[in-house]
Every structure is written in structure tokens, then in C-alpha cells.
N, C-alpha and C positions, 0 to 999 in steps of 0.2 A: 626569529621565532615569535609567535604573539603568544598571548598570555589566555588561560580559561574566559575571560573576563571581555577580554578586549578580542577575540576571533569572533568578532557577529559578522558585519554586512551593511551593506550601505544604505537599506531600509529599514526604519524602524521598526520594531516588534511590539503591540499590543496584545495582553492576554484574551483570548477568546470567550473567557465566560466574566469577567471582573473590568477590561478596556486598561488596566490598570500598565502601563511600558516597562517593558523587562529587557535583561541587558543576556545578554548567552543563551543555552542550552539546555536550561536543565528546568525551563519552562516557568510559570508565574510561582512564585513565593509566598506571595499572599495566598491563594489556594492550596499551595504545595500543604500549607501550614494549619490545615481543612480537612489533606489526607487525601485531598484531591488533585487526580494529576493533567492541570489543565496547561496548551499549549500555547504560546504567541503568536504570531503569525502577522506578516507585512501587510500591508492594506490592500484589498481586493484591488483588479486591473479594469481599468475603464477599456471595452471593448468596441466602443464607438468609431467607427468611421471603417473598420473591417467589414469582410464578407467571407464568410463561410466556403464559400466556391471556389476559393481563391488560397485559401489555406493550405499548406506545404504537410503538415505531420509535423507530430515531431514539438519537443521543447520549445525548440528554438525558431521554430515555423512563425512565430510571432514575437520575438523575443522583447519586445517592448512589453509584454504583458509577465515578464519574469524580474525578478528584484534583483538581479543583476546589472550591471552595464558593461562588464567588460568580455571580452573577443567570446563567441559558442567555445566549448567545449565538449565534441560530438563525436561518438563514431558509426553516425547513419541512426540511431535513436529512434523510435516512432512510428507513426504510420503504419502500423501493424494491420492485419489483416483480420476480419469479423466472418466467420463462419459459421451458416444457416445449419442446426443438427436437426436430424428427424425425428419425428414428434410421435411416430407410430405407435400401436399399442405395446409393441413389447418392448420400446426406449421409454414411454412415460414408465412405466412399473404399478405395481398394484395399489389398485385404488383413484384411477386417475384416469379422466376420460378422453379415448382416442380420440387425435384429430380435432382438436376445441378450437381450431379458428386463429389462435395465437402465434405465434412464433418466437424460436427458439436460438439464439445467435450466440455464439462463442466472441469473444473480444480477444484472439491470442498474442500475447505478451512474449510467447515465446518466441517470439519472431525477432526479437531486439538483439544487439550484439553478444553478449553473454548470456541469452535466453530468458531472461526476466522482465520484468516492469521494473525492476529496480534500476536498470539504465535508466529510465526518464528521470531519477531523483538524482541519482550518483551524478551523471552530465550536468546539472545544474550545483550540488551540491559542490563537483570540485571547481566551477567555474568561481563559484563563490568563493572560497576558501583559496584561491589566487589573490584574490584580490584582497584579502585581507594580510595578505604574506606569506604565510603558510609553508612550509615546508613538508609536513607532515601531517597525514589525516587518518584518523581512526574509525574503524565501524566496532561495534559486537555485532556478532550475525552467526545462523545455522548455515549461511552458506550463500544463500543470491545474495544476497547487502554486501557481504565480503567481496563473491566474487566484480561484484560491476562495482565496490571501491577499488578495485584494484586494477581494472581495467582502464577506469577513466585517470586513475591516481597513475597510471602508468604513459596516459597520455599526455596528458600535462608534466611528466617528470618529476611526480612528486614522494615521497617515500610512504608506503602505506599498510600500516596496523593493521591487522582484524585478531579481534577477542571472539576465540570457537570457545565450544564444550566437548563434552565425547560423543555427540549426539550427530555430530556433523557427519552426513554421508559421506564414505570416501570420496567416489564420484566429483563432490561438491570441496572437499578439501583437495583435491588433484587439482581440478579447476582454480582455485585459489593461489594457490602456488606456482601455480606455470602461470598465470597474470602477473606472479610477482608481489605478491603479498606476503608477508612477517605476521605467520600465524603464532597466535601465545594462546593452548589448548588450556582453559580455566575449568577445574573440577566443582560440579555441584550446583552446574546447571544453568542455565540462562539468567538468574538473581545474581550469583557468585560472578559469570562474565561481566556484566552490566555491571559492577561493583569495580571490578579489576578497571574495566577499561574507564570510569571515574576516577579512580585515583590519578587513571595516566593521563588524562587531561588534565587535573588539579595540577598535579606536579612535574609534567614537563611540556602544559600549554600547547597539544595536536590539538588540530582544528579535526571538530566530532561530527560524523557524517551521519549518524544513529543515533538510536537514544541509548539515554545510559544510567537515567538520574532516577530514583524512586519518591513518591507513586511516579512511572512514566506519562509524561504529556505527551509522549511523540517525539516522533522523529525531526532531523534537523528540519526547521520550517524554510528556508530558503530551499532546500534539495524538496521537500515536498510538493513544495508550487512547479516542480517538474509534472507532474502527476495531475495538472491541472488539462494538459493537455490531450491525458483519455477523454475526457466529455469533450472536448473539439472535435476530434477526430469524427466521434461517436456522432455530433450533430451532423456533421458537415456528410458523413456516410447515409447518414437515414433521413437527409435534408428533407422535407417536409411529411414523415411520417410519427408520429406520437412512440418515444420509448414509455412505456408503461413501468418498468423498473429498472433498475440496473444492480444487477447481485456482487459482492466485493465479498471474497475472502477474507475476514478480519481477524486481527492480531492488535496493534495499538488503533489501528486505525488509520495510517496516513495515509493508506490508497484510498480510502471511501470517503475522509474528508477533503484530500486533494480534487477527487471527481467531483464533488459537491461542488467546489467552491466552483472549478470549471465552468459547473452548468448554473451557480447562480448569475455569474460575468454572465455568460451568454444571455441570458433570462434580461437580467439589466439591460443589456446594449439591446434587446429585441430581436436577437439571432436564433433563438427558439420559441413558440408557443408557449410550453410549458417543459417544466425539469421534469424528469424523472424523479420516480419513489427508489431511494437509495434503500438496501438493504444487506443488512451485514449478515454474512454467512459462517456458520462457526462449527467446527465440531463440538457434540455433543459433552466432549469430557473437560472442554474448557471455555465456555461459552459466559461470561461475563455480561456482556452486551445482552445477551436474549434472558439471563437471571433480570436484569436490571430494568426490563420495561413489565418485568410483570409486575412492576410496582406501581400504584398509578400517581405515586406523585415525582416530579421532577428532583427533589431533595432526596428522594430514598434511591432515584434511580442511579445518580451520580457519586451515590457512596454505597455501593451495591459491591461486594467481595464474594468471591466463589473460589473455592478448591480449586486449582487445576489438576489436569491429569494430562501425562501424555499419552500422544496418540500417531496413527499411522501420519494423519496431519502435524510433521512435525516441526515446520514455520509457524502454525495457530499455537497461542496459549497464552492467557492473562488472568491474572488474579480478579485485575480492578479492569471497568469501562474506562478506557480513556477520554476523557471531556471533549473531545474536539468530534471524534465518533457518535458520542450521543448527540451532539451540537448537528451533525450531519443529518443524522437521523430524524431528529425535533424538526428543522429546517423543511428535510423533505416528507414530510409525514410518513416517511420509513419504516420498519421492522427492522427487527434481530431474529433469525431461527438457525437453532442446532438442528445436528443430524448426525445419526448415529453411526458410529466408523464402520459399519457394513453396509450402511446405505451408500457412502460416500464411496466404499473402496470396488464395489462393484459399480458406481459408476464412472470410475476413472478405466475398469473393463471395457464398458459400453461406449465409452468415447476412443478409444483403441480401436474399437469395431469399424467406428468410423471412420478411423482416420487420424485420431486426434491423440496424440500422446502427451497429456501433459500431468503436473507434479500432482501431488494427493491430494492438495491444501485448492487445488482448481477445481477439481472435483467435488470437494464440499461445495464448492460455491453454484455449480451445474445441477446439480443434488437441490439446492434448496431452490435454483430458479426455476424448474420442473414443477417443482410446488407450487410455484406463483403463476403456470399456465392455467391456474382451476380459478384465479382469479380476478385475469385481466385481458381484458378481448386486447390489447395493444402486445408489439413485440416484445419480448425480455432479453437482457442482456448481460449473460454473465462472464466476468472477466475471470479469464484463463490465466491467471499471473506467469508461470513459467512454465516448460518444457519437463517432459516425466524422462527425458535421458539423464539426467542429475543424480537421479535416483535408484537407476538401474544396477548401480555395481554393488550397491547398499542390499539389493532386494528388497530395499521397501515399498516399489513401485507395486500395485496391486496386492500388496499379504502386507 
């Protein structure tokens, strides 16, 4: 069994806003101790001597560029499929002009093994946490974190945690369990989980696959350089076309900073013209991130606290901007915008229309890249994190 202290990984971790090397999970100390919750992260991947054309999908499609070294850890991960919606006037909604030239592309996530983007982090994450010894790994999660710890913690044979709330859709607790996960329902909401499941790494040293620690920096940074390889996929799909933005669902942030970092590697090795403008998408009743740039200095942005409230989006919700998210956003001269849960819940309708059924929390992010057709002649791309059958037996799927 390793110890809280000693479960990191064979790369080192530098804090993202400070450079200052941190040893575990529960992100830099020095900022921690600021109020700020910033995260560490192994040193970006030299992408040099690759080509795009030639890329598999997938984590491990390059695995020299992930801070692991030992054997994939896969069950078919990646490569997911990007789907054109229509831009007509009664898909934009009111206020928005027909047919502007742009286009309109889904990134769906739901196409991975347990219907999430959270397989690209969990595949990496438990390949890591092998290699450190591990026996045991823990998530807190509403339900995809759980379910894809559980599925990959079951491929490698390894025994695995998830810290719920009462919030967790049946649907999404069924699926946990038949993976094979050791649910511990903690009352009082996603601070009280996150609390619960710190103690159980202090004190019986599982290696943690989420975050857990307050303010949160993020999620584990080894399993998030999984997530490095949506902006691969994304170039290598639209290979000499300009994305104009790419909208992300956000919560702590590590899908919007793992895309970033993607497309800066690319940017570096000369595999893209130019990144995309990252942009965090947030429901309206807990939207952190878009409180925080109305600020216009960088100091007020990053210590920026908002009420949360829950909402039909019930994977979204932060008190504080997580530093690695603003870090993303800064990087790609980004935005943050909310949107209000009737905007959102009617357009996860509208995507049903089409074809597309996915969770509530993808639909915010749909929602707000619709917005950004008023302001960018280039295609936008917003990722579909997971599949809306998760949510069906809840009836939280569209009400």
C-alpha cells in the first residue's frame, strides 16, 4: 500500500501559477495557503518528430507524450466521433442570425467505454497509480468519475472507492456498481464527499483519482494529461481548417485545461497554425469562472468566490475558479459564459432533435457555443462530455 505522500508518479509536478514542486494531490501549498486553489502538473510533451495523419486516437495513441511509462491501460478510449449540428434559424434561438457562415460541431465523448470523457483521464490515471503500487484508488464523483474509476480500476484488478452524495442519479449509481465500485453515499453534498474521501487517503493511503482537497486545484494531474488528447484528435479531424473556439463544460476545470495544454504541445511542435480560443461554459447558478473575468485584474480574478446553486447541470458547480482553468483561459485569450438552466435544458431538447442525446452539463456547453457563431467566421466546437442515457431513469434528462 503507498502512503498519501508517496502515491505520485514518475514525473515531477510543478505548481502551475508559482513553478514552485509539489509532492501528492492536493495541489501547491504555497497558493493553497493564498485561498487559492492551484494545481501541479508534469512538464508539457515535446511533440516533435510526429504527424497528425498518422495519429491513432485515444491516450495512448502517442503514449510517449503521457507521464506514464508503464504497459496502456485501455478499454478502446478515444477517437470519438465530432458531429456537424444545424445552424438553421430555429436551432440558433432568438436573437441570433440564420446561417452566418460558421459551423457548428459536437466533440461526443459519449462514445467512450462508459459513455464519458472521463475514460481519457481514468485510463491514464489508473495506469499511473500501478505503478506506484497501489492497491486501491478512490474517486469523489456525481457519477461519470465513479463510473470510468471503476471500470478501468476493474481492469487492472484493482479495488475501487467512489465517495457519492444523494445527488447521484440512479441511472449513474446502477452503473457504478455493476462496474464494481464500493459506493460510501456522504450526506451534505459534494464539500462533505470531497472531505470524506480526504480523510480516506490521509488515513489509509488509496491512490486518488479526483480531487478532493479544498480550495480544489484539480483533479489528479497524471489522469488529466489523458484529456490532452481531445485537442489531437480535434487537430488531426479538422487538419488544415482554423477552430475558432472550443467550448468545455466546466466544473474544476481539468477537461479545458487538459485541451489547452493539448493544443499548446501542438502549437509548439508546429502541428497547428493557431490554438483555439478555449471557453468555459457554465450554468448560470454556479458559474465561478465567468463571475471572475468580470474583474479586470488577474489578482481579483483568481480569488473570485460565488454562491453556488444547484441545477438541472448537476456535474457543474464551484464556489472558487480553479487556477489551472483561468491559467487556460489567460493562455488562449478565452472567455467564461453562463447560461441560464432554460436555455440549456431546452437545448439538450434540440439536440435530441437531432440525433444527439447527451447529459445536461453538454448542453450548457452547446448553449453557449451557439453564442459564439455571432462571433467567429471559423468552426466552433463544443464538447459533448457524456451520453444523456445516465440520466434518464433520474428524469433529470430535459426537466
Amino acid at each position: 500500500m503507498t502512503t498519501a505522500g508517496s502515491a505520485q508518479g514518475p514525473s515531477s509536478l510543478h505548481c502551475l501559477r508559482c513553478g514552485q514542486e509539489v509532492r501528492g494531490f492536493t495541489g501547491c501549498p504555497r497558493c493553497a495557503a493564498e485561498g487559492i486553489g492551484a494545481n501541479a502538473m508534469p512538464p508539457l510533451a515535446d511533440l516533435a518528430g510526429l504527424e497528425l495523419s498518422s495519429y491513432p486516437g485515444g491516450p495512448w495513441g502517442w503514449p510517449e507524450t503521457l507521464p506514464v511509462s508503464g504497459p496502456p491501460m485501455t478499454l478502446g478510449e478515444g477517437d470519438t466521433p465530432t458531429v456537424r449540428l444545424r445552424t438553421d434559424p430555429a436551432a440558433l434561438g432568438d436573437g441570433l442570425a440564420p446561417e452566418c457562415g460558421s459551423e457548428l460541431w459536437v466533440k461526443y465523448e459519449g462514445g467512450n467505454p462508459t459513455g464519458s470523457h472521463k475514460d481519457r483521464a481514468m485510463a491514464v490515471g489508473v495506469a499511473a497509480a500501478l505503478e506506484t503500487g497501489a492497491d486501491t484508488v478512490v474517486a469523489a464523483s456525481s457519477g461519470n468519475a465513479g463510473a470510468a474509476a471503476a471500470a478501468y480500476a476493474g481492469r487492472a484488478r484493482l479495488r475501487c472507492v467512489v465517495f457519492t452524495d444523494e445527488g447521484v442519479p440512479p441511472a449513474l449509481a446502477a452503473q457504478m456498481d455493476l462496474l464494481g465500485a464500493e459506493q460510501v453515499q456522504v450526506e451534505g453534498g459534494f464539500l462533505a464527499r470531497n472531505a470524506a474521501m480526504a480523510r480516506a487517503v490521509e488515513e489509509h493511503g488509496w491512490y486518488p483519482l479526483t480531487s478532493f482537497s479544498a480550495p480544489s486545484p484539480g483533479g489528479n494531474p497524471y489522469a488529466d494529461e489523458g484529456y490532452k488528447s481531445v485537442a489531437y484528435e480535434l487537430a488531426r479531424d479538422f487538419a488544415g481548417r482554423r477552430i475558432g473556439a472550443v467550448v468545455v463544460p466546466t466544473c474544476r476545470a481539468d477537461l479545458l485545461s487538459g485541451i489547452e495544454r493539448g493544443f499548446r504541445e501542438l502549437s509548439a511542435a508546429g502541428l497547428v497554425s493557431a490554438a483555439p480560443r478555449m471557453v468555459a461554459a457554465e450554468p448560470a447558478g454556479a458559474a465561478p469562472f465567468t463571475a471572475a473575468l468580470r474583474h479586470a485584474d488577474r489578482a481579483a480574478q483568481e480569488r473570485t468566490r460565488v454562491e453556488s446553486h444547484p441545477t438541472a447541470a448537476f456535474s457543474l458547480g464551484e464556489e472558487r475558479p480553479c487556477w489551472q482553468g483561468l491559467d487556460a483561459l489567460w493562455r488562449s485569450g478565452g472567455t467564461a459564459v453562463a447560461v441560464a438552466e432554460k436555455e440549456f435544458v431546452a437545448e439538450q431538447r434540440r439536440l435530441a432533435e437531432q440525433g444527439l442525446l447527451l447529459e445536461t452539463s453538454s448542453a450548457v456547453a452547446v448553449s453557449v457555443a451557439r453564442r459564439m457563431l455571432r462571433e467567429l467566421p471559423e468552426l466552433v466546437v463544443a464538447i459533448g462530455t457524456a451520453t444523456g442515457m445516465k440520466e434518464l431513469a433520474s428524469g433529470a434528462a430535459g426537466g
